[in-house]
C-alpha positions in Angstrom: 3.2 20.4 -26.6 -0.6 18.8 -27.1 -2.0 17.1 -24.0 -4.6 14.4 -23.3 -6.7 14.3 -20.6 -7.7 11.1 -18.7 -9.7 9.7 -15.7 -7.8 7.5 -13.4 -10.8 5.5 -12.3 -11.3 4.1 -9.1 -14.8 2.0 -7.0 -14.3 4.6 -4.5 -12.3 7.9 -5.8 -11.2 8.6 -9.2 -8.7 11.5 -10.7 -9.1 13.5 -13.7 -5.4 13.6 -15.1 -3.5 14.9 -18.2 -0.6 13.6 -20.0 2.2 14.8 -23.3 -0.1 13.5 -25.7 2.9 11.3 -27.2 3.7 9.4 -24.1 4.5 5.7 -24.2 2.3 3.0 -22.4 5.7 2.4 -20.6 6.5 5.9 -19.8 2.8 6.2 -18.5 2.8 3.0 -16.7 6.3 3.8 -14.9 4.5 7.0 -13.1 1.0 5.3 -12.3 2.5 2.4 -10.5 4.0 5.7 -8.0 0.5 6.1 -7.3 -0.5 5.0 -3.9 -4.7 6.2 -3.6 -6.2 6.9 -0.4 -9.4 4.6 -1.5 -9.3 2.0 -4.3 -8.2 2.7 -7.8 -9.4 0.4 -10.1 -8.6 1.6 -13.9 -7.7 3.9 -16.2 -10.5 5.4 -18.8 -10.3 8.1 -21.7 -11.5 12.2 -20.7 -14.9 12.5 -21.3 -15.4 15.7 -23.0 -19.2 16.2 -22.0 -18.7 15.6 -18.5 -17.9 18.8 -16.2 -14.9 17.9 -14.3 -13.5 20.5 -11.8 -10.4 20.5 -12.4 -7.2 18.7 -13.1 -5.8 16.6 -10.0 -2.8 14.6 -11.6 -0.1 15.9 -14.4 1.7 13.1 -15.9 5.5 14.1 -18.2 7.8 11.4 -19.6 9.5 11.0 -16.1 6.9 12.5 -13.1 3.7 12.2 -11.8 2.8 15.2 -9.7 -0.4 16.3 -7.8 -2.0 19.5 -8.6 -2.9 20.0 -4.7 -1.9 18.4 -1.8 -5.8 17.5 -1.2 -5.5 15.0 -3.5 -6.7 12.0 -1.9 -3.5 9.7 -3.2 0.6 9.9 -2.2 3.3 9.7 -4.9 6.6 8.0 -4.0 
């Protein structure tokens, strides 16, 4: 299954996150709105390729949102 990767982006924190690359809006919009940031989160951006990000924080599938380590600065109800 191909993936996409994505920054949830945020004025004070932001998440580097990945996705099934044939998710619907819907289906993507059902698991954000679990997402409860420790600091503002403000939008959602495409994966910059050039950037270095450190690692993968949030995995998105059709039904779940889960956090790659419990230091992630956000809870998921």
């Amino acid at each position: 299954m191909r993936r996409i990767k994505f920054i949830l982006d945020g004025c004070d924190i932001s998440f580097v996150a990945e996705a099934p690359e044939d998710i619907t809006l819907s289906q993507l919009l059902k698991q954000c709105d679990r997402i409860e940031p420790d600091w503002c989160a403000c939008g959602l951006r495409s994966f910059d390729e050039n950037k270095d990000y450190s690692s993968i924080d949030l995995i998105f599938d059709y039904d779940d949102v889960k956090k790659t380590d419990s230091h992630v600065s956000c809870r998921i109800m």
